[in-house]
N, CA, C and O atoms as a GROMACS GRO file, in nm:
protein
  356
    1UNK      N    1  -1.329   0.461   1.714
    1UNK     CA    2  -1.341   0.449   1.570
    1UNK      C    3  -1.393   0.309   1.538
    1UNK      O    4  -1.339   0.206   1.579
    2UNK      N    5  -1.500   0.311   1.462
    2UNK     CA    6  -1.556   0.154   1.436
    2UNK      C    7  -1.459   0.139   1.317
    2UNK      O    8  -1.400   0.225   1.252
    3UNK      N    9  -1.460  -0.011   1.308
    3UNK     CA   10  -1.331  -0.093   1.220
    3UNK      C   11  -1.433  -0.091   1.086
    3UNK      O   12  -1.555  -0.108   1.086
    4UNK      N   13  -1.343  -0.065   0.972
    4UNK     CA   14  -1.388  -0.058   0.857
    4UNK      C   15  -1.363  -0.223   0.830
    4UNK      O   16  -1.301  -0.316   0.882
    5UNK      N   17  -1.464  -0.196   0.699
    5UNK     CA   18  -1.465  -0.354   0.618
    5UNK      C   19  -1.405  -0.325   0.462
    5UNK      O   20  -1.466  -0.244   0.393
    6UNK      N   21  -1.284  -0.392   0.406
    6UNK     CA   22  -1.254  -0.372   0.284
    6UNK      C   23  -1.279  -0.502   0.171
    6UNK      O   24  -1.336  -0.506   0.062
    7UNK      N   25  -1.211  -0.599   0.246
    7UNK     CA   26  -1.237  -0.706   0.165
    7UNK      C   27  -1.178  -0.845   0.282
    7UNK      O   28  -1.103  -0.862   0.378
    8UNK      N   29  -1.286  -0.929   0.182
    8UNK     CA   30  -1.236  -1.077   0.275
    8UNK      C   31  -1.120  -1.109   0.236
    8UNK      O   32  -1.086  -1.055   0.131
    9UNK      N   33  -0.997  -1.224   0.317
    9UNK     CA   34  -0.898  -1.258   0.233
    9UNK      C   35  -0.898  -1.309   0.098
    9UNK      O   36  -0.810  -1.285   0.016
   10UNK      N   37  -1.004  -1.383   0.079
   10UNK     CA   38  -1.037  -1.488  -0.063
   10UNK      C   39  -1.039  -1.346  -0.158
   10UNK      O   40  -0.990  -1.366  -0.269
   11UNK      N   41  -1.086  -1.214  -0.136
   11UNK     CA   42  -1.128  -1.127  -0.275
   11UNK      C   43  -0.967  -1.083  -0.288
   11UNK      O   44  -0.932  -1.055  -0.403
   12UNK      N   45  -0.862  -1.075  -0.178
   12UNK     CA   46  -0.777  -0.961  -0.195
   12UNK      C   47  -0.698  -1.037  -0.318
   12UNK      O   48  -0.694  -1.159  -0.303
   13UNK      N   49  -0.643  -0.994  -0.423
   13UNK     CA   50  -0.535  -1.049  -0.526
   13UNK      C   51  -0.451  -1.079  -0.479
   13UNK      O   52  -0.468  -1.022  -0.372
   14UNK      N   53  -0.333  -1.145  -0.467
   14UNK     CA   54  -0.215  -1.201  -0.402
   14UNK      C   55  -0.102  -1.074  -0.523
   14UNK      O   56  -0.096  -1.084  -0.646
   15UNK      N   57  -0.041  -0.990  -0.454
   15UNK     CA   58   0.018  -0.860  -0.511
   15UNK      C   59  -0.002  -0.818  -0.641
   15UNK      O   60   0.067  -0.840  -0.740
   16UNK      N   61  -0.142  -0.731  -0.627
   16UNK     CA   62  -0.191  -0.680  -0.713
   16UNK      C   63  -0.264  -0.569  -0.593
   16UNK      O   64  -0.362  -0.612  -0.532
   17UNK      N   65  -0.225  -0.456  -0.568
   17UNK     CA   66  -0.239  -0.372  -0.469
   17UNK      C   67  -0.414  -0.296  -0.480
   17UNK      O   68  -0.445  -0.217  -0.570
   18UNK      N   69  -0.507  -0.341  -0.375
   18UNK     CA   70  -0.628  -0.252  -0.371
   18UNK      C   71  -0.652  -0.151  -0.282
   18UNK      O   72  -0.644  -0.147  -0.160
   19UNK      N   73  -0.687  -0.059  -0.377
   19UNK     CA   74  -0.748   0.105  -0.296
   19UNK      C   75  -0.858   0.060  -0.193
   19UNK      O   76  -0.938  -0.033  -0.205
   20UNK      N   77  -0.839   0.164  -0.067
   20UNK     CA   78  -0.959   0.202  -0.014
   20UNK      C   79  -0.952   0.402   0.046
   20UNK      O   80  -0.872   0.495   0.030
   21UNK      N   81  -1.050   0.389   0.098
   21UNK     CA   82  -1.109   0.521   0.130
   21UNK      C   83  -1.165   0.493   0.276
   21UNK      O   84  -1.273   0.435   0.294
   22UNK      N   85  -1.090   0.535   0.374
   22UNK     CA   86  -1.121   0.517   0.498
   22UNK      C   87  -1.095   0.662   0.559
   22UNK      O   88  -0.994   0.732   0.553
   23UNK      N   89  -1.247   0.691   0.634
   23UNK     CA   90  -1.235   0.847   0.741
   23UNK      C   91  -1.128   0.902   0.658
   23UNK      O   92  -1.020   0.898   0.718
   24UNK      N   93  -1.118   0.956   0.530
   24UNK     CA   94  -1.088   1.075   0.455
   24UNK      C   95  -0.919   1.064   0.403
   24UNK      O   96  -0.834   1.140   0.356
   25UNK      N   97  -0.933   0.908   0.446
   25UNK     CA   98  -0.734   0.851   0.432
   25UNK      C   99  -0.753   0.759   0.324
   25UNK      O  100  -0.827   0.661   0.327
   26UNK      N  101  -0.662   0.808   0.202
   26UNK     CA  102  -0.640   0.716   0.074
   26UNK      C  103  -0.551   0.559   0.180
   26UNK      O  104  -0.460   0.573   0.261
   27UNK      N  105  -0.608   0.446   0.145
   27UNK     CA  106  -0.523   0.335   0.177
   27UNK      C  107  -0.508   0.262   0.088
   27UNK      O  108  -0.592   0.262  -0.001
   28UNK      N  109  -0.388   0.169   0.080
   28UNK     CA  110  -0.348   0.045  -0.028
   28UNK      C  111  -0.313  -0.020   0.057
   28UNK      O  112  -0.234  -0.001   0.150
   29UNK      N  113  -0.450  -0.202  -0.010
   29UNK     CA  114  -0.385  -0.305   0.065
   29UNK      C  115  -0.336  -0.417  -0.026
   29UNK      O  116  -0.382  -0.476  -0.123
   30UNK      N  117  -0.187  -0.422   0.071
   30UNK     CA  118  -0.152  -0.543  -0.028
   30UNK      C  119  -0.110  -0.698   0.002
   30UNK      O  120   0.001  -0.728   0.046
   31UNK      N  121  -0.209  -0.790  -0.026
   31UNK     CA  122  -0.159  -0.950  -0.017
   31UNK      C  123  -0.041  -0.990  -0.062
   31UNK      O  124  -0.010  -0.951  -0.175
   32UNK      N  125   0.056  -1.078   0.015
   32UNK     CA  126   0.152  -1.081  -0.010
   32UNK      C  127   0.192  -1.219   0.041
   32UNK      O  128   0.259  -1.229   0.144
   33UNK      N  129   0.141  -1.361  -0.055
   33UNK     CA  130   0.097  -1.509   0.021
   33UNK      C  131   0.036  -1.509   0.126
   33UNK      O  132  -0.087  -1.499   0.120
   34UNK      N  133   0.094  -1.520   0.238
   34UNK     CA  134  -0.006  -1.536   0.360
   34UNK      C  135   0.004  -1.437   0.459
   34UNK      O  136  -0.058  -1.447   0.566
   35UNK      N  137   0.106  -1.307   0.420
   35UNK     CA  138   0.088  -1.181   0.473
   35UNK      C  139   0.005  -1.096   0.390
   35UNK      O  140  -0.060  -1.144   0.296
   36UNK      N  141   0.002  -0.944   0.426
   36UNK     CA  142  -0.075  -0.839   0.448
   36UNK      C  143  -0.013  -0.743   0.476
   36UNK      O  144   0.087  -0.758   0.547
   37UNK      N  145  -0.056  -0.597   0.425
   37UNK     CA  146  -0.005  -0.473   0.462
   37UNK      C  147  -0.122  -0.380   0.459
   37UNK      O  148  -0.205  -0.399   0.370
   38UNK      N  149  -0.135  -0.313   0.518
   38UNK     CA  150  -0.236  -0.197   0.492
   38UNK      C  151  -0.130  -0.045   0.530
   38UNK      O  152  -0.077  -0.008   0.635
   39UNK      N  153  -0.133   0.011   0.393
   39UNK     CA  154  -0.006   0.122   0.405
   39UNK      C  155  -0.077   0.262   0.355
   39UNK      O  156  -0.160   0.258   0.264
   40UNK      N  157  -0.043   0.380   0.414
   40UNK     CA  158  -0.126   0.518   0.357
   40UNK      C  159  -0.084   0.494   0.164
   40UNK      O  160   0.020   0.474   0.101
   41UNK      N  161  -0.225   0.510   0.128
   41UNK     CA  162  -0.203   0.481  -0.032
   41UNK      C  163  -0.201   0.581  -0.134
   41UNK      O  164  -0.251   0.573  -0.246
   42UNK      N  165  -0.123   0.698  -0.070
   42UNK     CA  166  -0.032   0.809  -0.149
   42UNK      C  167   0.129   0.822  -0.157
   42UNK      O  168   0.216   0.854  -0.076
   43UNK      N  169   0.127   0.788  -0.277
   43UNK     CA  170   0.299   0.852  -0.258
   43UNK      C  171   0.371   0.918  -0.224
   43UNK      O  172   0.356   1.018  -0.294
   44UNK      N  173   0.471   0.941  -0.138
   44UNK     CA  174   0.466   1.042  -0.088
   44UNK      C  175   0.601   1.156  -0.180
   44UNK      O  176   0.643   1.269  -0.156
   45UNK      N  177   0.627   1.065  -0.275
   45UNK     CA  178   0.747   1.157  -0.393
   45UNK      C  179   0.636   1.265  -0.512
   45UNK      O  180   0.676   1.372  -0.560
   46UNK      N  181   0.511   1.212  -0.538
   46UNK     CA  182   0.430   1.312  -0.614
   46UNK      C  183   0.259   1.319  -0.550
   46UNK      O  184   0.191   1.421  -0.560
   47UNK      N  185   0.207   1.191  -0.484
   47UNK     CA  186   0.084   1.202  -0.420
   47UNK      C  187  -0.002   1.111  -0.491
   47UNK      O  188  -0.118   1.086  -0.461
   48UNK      N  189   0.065   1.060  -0.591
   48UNK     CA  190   0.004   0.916  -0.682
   48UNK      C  191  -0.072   0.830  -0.590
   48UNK      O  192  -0.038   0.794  -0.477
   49UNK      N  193  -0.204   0.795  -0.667
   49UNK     CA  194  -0.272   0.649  -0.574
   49UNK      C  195  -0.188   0.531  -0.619
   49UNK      O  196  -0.171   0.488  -0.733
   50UNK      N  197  -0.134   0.484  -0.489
   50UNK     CA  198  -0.016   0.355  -0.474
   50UNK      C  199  -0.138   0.245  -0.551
   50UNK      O  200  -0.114   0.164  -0.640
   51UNK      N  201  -0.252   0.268  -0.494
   51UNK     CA  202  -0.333   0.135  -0.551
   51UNK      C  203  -0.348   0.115  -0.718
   51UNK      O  204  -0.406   0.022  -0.775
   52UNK      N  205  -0.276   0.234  -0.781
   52UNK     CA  206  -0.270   0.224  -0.946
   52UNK      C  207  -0.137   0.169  -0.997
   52UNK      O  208  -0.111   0.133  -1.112
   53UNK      N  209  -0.035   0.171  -0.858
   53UNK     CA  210   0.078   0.054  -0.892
   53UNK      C  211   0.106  -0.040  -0.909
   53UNK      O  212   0.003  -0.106  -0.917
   54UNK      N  213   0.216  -0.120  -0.924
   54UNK     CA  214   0.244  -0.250  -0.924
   54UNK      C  215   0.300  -0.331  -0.793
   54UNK      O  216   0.307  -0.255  -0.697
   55UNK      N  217   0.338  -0.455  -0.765
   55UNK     CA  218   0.402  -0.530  -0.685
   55UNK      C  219   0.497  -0.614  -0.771
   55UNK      O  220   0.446  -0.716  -0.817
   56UNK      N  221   0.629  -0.590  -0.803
   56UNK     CA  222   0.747  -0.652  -0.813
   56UNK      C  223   0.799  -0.715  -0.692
   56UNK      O  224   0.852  -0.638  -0.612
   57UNK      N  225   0.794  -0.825  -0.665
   57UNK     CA  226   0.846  -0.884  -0.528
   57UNK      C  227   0.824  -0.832  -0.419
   57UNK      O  228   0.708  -0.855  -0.384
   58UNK      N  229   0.892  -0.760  -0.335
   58UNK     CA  230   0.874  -0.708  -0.208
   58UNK      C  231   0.868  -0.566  -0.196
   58UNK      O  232   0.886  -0.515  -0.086
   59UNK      N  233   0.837  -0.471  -0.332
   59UNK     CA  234   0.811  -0.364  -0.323
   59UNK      C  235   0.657  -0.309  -0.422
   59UNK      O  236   0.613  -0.361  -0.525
   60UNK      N  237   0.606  -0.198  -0.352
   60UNK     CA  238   0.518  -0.102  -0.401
   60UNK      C  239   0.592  -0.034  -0.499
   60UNK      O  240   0.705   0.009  -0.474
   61UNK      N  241   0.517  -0.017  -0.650
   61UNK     CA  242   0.590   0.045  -0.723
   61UNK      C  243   0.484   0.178  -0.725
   61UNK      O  244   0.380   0.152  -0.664
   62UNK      N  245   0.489   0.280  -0.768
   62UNK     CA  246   0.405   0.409  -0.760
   62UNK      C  247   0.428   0.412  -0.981
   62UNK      O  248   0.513   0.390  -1.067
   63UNK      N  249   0.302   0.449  -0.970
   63UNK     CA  250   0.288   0.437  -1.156
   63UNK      C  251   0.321   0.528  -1.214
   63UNK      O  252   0.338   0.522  -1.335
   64UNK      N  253   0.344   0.662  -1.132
   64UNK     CA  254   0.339   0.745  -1.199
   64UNK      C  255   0.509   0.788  -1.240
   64UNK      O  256   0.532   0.857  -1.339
   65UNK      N  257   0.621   0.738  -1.151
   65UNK     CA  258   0.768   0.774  -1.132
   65UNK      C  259   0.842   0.716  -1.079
   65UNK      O  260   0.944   0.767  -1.032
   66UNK      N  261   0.805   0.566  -1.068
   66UNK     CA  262   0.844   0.472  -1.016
   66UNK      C  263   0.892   0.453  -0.883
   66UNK      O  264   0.974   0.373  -0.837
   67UNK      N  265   0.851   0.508  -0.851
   67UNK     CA  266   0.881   0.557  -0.687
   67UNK      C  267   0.862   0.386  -0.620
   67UNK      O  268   0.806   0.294  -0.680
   68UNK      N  269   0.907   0.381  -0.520
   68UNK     CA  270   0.891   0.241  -0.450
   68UNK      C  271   0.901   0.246  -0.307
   68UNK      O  272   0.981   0.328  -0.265
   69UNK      N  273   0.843   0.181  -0.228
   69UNK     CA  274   0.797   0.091  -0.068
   69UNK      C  275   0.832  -0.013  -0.070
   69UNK      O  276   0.834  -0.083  -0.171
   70UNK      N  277   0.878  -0.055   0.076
   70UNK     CA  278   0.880  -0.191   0.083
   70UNK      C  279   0.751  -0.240   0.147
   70UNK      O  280   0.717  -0.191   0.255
   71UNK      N  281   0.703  -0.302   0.110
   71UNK     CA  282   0.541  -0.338   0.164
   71UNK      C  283   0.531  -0.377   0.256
   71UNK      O  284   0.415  -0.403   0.287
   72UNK      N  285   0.672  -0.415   0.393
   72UNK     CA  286   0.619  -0.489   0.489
   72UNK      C  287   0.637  -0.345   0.591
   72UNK      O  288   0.589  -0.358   0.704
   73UNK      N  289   0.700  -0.215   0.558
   73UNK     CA  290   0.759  -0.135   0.660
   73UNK      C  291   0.709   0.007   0.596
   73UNK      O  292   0.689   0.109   0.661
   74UNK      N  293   0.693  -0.010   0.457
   74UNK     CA  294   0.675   0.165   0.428
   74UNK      C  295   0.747   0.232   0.381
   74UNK      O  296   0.711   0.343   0.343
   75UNK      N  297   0.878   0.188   0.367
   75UNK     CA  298   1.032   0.231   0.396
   75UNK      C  299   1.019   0.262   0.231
   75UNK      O  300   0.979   0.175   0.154
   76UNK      N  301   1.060   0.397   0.186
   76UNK     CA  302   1.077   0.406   0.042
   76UNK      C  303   1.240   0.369   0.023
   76UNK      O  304   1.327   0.426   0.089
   77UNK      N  305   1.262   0.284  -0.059
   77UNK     CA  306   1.401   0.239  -0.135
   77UNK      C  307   1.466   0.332  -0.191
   77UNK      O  308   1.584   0.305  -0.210
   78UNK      N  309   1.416   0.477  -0.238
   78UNK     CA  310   1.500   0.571  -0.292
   78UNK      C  311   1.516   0.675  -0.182
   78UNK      O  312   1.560   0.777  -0.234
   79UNK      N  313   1.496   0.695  -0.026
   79UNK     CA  314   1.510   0.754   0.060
   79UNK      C  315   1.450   0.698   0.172
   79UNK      O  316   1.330   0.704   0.203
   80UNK      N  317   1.595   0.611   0.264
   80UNK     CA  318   1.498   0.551   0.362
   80UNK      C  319   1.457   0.664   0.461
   80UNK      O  320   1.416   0.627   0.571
   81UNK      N  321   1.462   0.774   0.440
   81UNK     CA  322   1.389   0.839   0.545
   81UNK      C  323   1.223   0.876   0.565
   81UNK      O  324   1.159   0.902   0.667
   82UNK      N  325   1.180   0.867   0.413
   82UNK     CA  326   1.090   0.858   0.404
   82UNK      C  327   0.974   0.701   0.436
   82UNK      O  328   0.998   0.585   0.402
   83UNK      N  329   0.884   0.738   0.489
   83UNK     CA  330   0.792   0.595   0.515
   83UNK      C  331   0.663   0.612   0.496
   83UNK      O  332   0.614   0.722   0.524
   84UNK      N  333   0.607   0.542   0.462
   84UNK     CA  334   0.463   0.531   0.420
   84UNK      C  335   0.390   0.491   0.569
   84UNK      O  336   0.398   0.378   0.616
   85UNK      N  337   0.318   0.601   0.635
   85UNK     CA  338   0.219   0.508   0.759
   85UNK      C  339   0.214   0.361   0.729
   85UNK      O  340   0.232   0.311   0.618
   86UNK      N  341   0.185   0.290   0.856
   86UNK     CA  342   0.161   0.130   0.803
   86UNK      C  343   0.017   0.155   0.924
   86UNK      O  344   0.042   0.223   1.023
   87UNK      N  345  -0.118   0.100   0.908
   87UNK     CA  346  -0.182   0.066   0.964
   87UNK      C  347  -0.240  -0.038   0.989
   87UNK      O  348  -0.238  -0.122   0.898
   88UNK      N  349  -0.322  -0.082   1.138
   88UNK     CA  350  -0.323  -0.242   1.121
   88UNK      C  351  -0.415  -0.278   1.091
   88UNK      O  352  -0.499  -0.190   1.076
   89UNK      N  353  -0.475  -0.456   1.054
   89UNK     CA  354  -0.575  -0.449   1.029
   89UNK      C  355  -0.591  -0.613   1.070
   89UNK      O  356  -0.700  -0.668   1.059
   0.00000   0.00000   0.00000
């Protein structure tokens, strides 16, 4: 698989979460000071694009039902059984 290009560090917002579209997979990436996450960017409580959410501190908020991630693991806060893929980058 050749490595996609989304953005340099200087464009990404510091938590303000951006969409991409990679080989047919919604992704959200999110800056987070001098970390990074690249996480599957559907919700997985209704299927919302995560990249139309917010970043309150250390979580992904989902816009549509407030659904939430923790951005460094995936881990949804209202069911840790659920997790968001994390991919690397």
């Amino acid at each position: 698989m050749k490595p996609a290009w989304i953005a340099t560090w200087a464009e990404l917002p510091d938590r303000d979460p951006v969409g991409a579209f990679i080989e047919d997979i919604d992704l959200v990436v999110i800056r987070n000071d001098k970390d990074h996450s690249v996480l599957y960017g559907r919700c997985l409580h209704r299927g919302a694009l995560l990249a139309c959410g917010h970043v309150p501190g250390r979580n992904i908020v989902c816009e549509l039902h407030e659904w939430d991630y923790r951005i460094d693991s995936g881990v949804s806060s209202y069911d840790n059984k659920e997790q968001l893929k994390r991919f690397a980058s």
